[in-house]
C-alpha positions as CSV (number, residue, x, y, z in Angstrom):
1,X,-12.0,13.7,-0.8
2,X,-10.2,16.2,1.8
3,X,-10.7,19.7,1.7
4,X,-7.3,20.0,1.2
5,X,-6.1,21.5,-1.9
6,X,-2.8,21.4,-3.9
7,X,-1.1,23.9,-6.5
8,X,-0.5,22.7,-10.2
9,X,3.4,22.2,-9.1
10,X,5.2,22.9,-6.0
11,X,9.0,24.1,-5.6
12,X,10.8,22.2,-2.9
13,X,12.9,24.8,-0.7
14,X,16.3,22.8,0.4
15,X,16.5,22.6,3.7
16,X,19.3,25.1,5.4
17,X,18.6,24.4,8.8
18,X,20.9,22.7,11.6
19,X,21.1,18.8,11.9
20,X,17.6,17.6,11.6
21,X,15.8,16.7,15.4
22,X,12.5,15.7,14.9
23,X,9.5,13.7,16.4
24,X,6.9,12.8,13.3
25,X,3.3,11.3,13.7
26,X,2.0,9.5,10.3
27,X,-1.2,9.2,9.5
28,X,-3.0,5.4,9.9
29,X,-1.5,2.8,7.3
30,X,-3.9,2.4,4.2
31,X,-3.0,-1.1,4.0
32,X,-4.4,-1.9,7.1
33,X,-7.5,0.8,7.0
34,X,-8.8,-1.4,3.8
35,X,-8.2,-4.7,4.9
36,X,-9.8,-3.5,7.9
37,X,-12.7,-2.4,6.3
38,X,-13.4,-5.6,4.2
39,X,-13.2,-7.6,7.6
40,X,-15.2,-5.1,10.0
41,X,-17.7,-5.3,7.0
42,X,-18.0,-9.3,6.8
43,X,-18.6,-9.5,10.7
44,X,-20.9,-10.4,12.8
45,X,-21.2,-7.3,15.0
46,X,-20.9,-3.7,14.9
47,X,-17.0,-2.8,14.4
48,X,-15.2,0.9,15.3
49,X,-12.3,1.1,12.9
50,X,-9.8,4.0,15.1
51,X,-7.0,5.4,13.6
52,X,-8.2,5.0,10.1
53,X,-6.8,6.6,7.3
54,X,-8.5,9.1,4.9
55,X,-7.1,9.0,1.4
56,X,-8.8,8.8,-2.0
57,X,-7.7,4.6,-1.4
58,X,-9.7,4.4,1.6
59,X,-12.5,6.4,0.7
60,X,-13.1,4.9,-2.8
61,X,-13.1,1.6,-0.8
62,X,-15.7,3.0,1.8
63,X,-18.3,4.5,-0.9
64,X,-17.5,1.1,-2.2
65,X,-18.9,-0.6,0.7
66,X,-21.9,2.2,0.8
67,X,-23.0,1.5,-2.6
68,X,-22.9,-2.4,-1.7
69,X,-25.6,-1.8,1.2
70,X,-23.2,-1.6,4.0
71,X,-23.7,0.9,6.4
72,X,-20.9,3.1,6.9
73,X,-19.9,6.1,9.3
74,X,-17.1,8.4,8.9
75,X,-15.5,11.1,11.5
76,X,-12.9,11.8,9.3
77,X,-12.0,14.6,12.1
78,X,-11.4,11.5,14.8
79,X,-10.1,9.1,12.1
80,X,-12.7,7.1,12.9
81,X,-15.0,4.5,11.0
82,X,-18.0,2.7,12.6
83,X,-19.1,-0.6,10.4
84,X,-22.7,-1.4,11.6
85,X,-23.7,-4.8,11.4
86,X,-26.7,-6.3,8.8
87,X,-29.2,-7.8,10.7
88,X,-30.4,-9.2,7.3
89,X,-27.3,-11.8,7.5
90,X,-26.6,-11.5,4.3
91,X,-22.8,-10.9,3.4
92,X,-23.8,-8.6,0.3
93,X,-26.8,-6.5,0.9
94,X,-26.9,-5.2,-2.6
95,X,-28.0,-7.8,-5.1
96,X,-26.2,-5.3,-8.2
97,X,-23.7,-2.7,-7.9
98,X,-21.9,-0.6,-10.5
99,X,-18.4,0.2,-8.7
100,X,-16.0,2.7,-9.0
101,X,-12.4,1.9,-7.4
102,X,-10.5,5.0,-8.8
103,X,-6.6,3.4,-9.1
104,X,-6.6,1.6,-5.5
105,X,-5.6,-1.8,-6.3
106,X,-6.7,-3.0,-2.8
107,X,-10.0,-1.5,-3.5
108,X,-10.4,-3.6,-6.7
109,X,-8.5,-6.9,-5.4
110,X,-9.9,-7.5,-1.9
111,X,-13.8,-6.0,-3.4
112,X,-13.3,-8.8,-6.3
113,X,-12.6,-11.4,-4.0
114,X,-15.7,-10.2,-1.3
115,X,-18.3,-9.9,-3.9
116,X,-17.9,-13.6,-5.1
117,X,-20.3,-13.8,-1.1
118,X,-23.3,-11.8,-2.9
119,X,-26.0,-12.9,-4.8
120,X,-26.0,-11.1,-8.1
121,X,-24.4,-9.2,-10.3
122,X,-21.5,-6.9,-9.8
123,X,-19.3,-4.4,-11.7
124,X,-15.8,-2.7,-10.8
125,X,-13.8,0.0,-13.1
126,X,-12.0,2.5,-12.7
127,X,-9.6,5.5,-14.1
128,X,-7.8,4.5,-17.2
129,X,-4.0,3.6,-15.5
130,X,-7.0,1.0,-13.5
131,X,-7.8,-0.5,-16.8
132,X,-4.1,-1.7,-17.2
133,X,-3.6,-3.1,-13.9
134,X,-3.4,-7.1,-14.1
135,X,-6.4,-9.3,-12.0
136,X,-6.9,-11.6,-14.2
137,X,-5.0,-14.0,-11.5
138,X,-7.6,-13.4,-9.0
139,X,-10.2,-13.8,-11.8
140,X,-8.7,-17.5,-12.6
141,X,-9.1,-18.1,-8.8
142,X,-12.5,-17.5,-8.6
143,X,-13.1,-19.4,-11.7
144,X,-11.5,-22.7,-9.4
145,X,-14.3,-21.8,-6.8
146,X,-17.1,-22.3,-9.1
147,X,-17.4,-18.1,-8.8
148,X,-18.4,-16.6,-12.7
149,X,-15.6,-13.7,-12.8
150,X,-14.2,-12.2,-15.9
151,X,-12.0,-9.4,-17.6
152,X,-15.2,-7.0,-19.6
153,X,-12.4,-6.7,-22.1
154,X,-10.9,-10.0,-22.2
155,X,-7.6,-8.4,-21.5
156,X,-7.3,-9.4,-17.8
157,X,-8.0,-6.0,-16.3
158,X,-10.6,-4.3,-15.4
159,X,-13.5,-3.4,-15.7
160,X,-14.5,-6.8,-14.0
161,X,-18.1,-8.4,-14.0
162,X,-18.8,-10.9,-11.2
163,X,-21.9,-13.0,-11.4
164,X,-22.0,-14.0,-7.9
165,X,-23.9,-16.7,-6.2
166,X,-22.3,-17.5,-2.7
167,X,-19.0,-19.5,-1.8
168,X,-19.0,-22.7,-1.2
169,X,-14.6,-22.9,-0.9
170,X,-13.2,-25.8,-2.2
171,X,-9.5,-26.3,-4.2
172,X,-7.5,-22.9,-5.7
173,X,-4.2,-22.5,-6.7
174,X,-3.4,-18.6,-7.3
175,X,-0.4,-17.3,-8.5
176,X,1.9,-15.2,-6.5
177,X,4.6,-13.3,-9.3
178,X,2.7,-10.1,-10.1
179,X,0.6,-9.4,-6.9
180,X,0.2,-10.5,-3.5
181,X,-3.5,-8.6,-3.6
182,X,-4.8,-11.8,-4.9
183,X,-4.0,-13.9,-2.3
184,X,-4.4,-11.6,0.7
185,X,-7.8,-10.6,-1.3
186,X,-9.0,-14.6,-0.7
187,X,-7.6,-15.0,2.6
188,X,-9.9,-12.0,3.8
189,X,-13.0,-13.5,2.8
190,X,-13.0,-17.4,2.5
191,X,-13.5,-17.8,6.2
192,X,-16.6,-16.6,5.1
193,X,-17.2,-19.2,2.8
194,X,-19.8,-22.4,3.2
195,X,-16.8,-24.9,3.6
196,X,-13.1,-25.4,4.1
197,X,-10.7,-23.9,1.3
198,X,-7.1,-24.6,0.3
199,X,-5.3,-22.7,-0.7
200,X,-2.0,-23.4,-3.1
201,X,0.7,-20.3,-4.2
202,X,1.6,-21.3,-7.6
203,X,4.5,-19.1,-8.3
204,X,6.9,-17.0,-6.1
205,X,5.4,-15.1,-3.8
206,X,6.0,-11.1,-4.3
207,X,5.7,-8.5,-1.5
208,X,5.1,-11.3,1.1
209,X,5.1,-8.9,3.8
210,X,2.0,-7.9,3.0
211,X,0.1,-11.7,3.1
212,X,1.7,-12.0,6.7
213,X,0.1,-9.0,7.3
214,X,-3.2,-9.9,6.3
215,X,-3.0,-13.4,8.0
216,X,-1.9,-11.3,11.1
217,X,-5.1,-9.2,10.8
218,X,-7.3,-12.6,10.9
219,X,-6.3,-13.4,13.7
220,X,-6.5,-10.6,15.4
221,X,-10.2,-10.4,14.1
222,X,-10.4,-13.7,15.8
223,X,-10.5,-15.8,12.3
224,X,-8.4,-19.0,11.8
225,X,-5.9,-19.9,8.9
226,X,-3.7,-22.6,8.7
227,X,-0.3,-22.6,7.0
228,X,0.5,-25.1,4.4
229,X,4.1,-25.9,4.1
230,X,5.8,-22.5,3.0
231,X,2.8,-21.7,0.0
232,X,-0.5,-22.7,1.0
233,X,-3.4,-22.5,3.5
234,X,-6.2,-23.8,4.5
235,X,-8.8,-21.4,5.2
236,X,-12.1,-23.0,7.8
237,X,-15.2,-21.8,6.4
238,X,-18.6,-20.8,8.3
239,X,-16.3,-18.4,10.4
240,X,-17.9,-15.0,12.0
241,X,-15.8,-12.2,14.0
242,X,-17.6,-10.1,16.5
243,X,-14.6,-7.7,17.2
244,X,-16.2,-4.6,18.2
245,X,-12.8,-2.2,18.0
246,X,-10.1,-2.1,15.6
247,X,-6.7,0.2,16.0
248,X,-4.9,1.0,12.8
249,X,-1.1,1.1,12.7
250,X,0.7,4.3,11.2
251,X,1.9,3.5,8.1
252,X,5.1,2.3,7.8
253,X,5.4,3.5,3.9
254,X,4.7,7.3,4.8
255,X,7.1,6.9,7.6
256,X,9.7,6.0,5.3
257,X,10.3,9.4,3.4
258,X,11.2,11.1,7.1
259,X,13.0,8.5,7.7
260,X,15.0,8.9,4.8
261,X,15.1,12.4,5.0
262,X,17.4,11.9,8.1
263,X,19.6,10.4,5.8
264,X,19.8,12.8,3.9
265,X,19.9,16.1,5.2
266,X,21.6,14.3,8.8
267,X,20.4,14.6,12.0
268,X,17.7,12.4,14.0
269,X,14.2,11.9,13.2
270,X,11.7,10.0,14.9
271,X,8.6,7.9,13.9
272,X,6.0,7.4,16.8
273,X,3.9,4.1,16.8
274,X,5.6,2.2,14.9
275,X,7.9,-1.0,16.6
276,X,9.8,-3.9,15.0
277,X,6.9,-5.5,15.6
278,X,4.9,-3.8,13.4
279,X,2.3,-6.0,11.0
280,X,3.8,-3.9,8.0
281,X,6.9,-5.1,6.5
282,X,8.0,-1.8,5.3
283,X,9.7,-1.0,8.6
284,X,12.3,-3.1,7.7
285,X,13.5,0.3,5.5
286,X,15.2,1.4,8.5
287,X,17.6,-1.8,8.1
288,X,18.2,-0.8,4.5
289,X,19.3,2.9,6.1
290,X,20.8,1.3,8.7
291,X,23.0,-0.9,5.4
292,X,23.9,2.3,4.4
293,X,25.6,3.4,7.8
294,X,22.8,5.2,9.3
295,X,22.3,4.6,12.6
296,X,18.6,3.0,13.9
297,X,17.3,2.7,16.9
298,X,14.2,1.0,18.1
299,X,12.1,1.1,20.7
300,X,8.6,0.5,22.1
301,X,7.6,4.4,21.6
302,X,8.7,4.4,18.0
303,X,11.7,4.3,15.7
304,X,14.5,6.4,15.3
305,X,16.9,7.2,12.3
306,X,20.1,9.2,12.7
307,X,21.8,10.3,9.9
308,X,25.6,9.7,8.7
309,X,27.7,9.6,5.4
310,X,26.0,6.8,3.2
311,X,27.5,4.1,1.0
312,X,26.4,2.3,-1.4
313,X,24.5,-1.0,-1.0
314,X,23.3,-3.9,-3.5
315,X,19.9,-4.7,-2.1
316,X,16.7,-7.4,-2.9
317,X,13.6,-5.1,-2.0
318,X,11.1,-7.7,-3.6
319,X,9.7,-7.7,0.3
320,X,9.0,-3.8,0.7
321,X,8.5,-2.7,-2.8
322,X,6.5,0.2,-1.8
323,X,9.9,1.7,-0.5
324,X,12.0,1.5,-3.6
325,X,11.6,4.9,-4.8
326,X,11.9,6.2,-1.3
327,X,15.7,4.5,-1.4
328,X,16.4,5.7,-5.0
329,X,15.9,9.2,-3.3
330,X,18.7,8.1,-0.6
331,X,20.9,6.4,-3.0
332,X,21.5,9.8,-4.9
333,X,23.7,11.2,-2.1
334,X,25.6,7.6,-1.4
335,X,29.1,7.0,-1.5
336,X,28.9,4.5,-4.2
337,X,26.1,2.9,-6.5
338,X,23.2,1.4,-5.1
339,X,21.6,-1.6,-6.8
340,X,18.0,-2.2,-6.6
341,X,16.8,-6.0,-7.2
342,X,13.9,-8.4,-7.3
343,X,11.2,-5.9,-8.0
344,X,9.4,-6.6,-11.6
345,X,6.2,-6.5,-9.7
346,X,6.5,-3.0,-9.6
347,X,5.9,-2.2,-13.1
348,X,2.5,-2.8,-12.8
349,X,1.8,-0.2,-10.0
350,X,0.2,3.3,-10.5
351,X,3.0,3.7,-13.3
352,X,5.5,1.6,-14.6
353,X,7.8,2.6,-10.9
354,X,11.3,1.1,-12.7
355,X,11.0,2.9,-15.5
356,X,9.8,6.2,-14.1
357,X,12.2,6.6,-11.2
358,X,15.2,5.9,-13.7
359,X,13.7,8.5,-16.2
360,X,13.5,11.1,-13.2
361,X,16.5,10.7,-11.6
362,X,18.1,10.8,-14.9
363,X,16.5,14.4,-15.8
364,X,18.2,15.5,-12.0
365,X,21.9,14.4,-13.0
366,X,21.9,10.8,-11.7
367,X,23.1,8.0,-13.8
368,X,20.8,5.4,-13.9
369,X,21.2,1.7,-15.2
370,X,17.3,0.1,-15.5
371,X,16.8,-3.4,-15.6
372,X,14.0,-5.9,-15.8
373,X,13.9,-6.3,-12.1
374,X,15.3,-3.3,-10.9
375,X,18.2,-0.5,-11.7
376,X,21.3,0.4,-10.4
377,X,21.6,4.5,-9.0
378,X,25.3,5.9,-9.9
379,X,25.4,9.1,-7.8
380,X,26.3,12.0,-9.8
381,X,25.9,16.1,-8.7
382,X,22.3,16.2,-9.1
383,X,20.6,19.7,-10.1
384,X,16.9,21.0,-9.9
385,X,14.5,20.4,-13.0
386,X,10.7,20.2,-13.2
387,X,10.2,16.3,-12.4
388,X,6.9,14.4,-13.7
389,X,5.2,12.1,-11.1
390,X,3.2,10.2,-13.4
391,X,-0.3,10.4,-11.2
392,X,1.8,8.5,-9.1
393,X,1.7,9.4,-4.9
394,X,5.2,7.4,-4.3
395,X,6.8,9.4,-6.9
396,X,5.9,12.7,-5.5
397,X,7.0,11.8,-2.1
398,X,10.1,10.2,-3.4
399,X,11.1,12.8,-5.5
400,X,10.7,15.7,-3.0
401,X,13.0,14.4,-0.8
402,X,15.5,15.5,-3.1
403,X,14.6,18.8,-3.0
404,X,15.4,19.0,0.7
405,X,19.3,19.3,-0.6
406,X,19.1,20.2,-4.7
407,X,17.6,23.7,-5.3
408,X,15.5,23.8,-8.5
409,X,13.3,20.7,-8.1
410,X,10.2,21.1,-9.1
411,X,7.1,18.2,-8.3
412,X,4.6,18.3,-11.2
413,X,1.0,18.0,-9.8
414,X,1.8,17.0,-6.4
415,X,-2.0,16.6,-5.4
416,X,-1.5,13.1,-6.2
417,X,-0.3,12.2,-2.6
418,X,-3.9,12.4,-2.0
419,X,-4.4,8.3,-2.8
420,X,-3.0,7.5,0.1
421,X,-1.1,10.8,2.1
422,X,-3.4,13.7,1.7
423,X,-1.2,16.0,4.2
424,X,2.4,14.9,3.1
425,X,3.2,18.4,2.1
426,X,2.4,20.0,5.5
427,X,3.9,17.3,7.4
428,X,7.0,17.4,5.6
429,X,7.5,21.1,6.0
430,X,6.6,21.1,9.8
431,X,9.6,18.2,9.7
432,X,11.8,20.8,7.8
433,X,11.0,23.7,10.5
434,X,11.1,21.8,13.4
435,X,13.9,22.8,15.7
């Protein structure tokens, strides 16, 4: 990983300062730096990822790609990653592999779905939270291609085995309910396959931002898809990409905390790179802000946030799930409760992310109602206590935000921003000393 290094817990220092008036630059979205990857990988011609993200996610996913014969170039310094092609031709060039995916569920997902290309025999684990992260939908998938994919355990989890022997496509129906990695996983490699695939969506979709995203990133890679009503595809096999340059979005889920801290603290802060046009559906969090009176405004240079008094909202955040912890944060200094809905999926995360945020903001003075789907955020005055983050990046972030106005909060091992935000810490106290 970075050479960056983090204390055992950090005190947040509230933020005294005038209004806020900032201009932020995030780092490159990870989303898009591992989908990237899998596609640069399973072309037909050298590809130069730029603006690529380093994070524990992306690098597990390029040692990944490493151990699986690929040939792999980092300037981490340039955010830069070349993918050489394989003369060879062959999709896999490892015949065996035994993989390590830390917790990235991307890693896992869209490497599950890529291996069933090889020829052999393939492993994936990784740390124990990894081991209770559902696949077994993807597994099923696979199973409907004629692909020999299975739980080690039996429990649906990793660690997974494939026995692979190529793609030929064919029929699949995948659910949709607990992850949308399995599908985008699919969609990212069956144009590889020997023949045509369709594609059904068995259940409701969750997170759907992120499948639009991935068909988005096909086509700009120059592969086809075609949709099927409003839950299928049909995916062309025997399709090659020869994009030789890729550039990586900021990420839309890092820009959310300074966009909420706007709210928070007041004042105007400004994202760079990021549009309404964006691939990622988590810039729709600014129209969640914007609910809860803050004023947005958008442009082609980036987005801005300025702050006012907030209010309340009832909100369905099924769509941008990553950012539910980043408005449970902003709820806390609403006029009003703010209801959170449509987000089971999100129990199955690095932690259990319904059930931790409402334990958390409980231990600061909030009242907090938790649901199946979701929970309700009753603001209360909120003091400082040592918070637990569960291993969990989002949490961290989340959490410190609160700090920026309630002295006395505490982050407990904050070096887990490291999976996918290595330099939150500096970059949020830059924002906070900006003038």
């Amino acid at each position: 990983m970075s050479q960056l290094t983090y204390p055992d817990q950090l005190e947040m220092q509230p933020y005294a300062g005038p209004p806020l008036s900032a201009n932020v630059t995030v780092p490159g979205s990870k989303s898009i730096t591992n989908r990237a990857l899998v596609l640069a990988a399973l072309g037909s011609w050298g590809c130069k990822l730029s603006n690529a993200l380093r994070s524990e996610d992306t690098e597990v996913m390029v040692d990944c790609l490493r151990r699986l014969g690929f040939d792999v170039r980092t300037d981490w310094p340039n955010c830069v990653i070349d993918v050489s092609f394989d003369p060879a031709g062959d999709f896999i060039p490892a015949s065996s592999a035994n993989l390590f995916v830390g917790n990235s569920g991307t890693t896992v997902r869209f490497l599950t779905a890529m291996l069933a290309l090889g020829k052999g025999v393939y492993r994936l684990d990784g740390v124990p939270r990894m081991r209770e992260r559902p696949i077994q939908d993807l597994l099923d998938g696979l199973r409907q291609l004629k692909v020999d994919a299975e739980s080690e355990s039996g429990n649906g989890c990793p660690p997974v085995v494939i026995r692979a022997a190529g793609l030929s496509g064919g029929h699949v129906s995948v659910r949709g309910d607990v992850s949308s990695q399995f599908l985008s996983g699919l969609l990212l490699v069956l144009p590889c396959a020997e023949g045509d695939t369709t594609i059904d969506v068995a259940s409701p979709l969750v997170s759907k931002p992120y499948v639009e995203m991935t068909v988005a990133m096909l086509r700009q890679f120059g592969l086809e898809t075609r949709a099927i009503g409003s839950a299928g595809f049909i995916v062309p096999g025997n399709q090659i990409h020869k994009l030789e340059s890729y550039f990586i979005e900021p990420d839309a889920s890092a820009a959310s905390y300074f966009w909420a801290a706007a709210a928070i603290l007041g004042g105007r802060v400004t994202v760079a790179g990021l549009t309404d046009q964006s691939l990622q559906g988590d810039v729709a969090f600014v129209d969640i802000l914007q609910q809860m009176s803050c004023r947005v405004e958008k442009c082609d240079a980036g987005i801005t946030v300025h702050g006012r008094p907030l209010r309340g909202i009832d909100v369905d955040m099924n769509a941008i799930s990553d950012t539910v912890m980043t408005l449970g944060a902003v709820a806390c200094f609403a006029e009003g409760p703010t209801r959170i809905r449509n987000v089971a999926h999100i129990r199955h995360k690095e932690t259990d992310r319904i059930s931790a945020l409402a334990t958390e903001l409980r231990r600061l003075g909030a009242e907090v109602e938790e649901f199946a789907d979701g929970l309700t955020i009753h603001p209360r005055p909120l003091h400082g206590a040592t918070v637990e983050t569960y291993n969990d990046h989002r949490m961290a972030m989340s959490l410190a935000l609160i700090g920026l106005k309630v002295p006395g909060v505490i982050i407990k091992n904050p070096a887990c921003v490291a999976k996918t935000y290595p330099g939150f810490w500096q970059d949020l106290d830059c924002l906070t000393h900006a003038r």
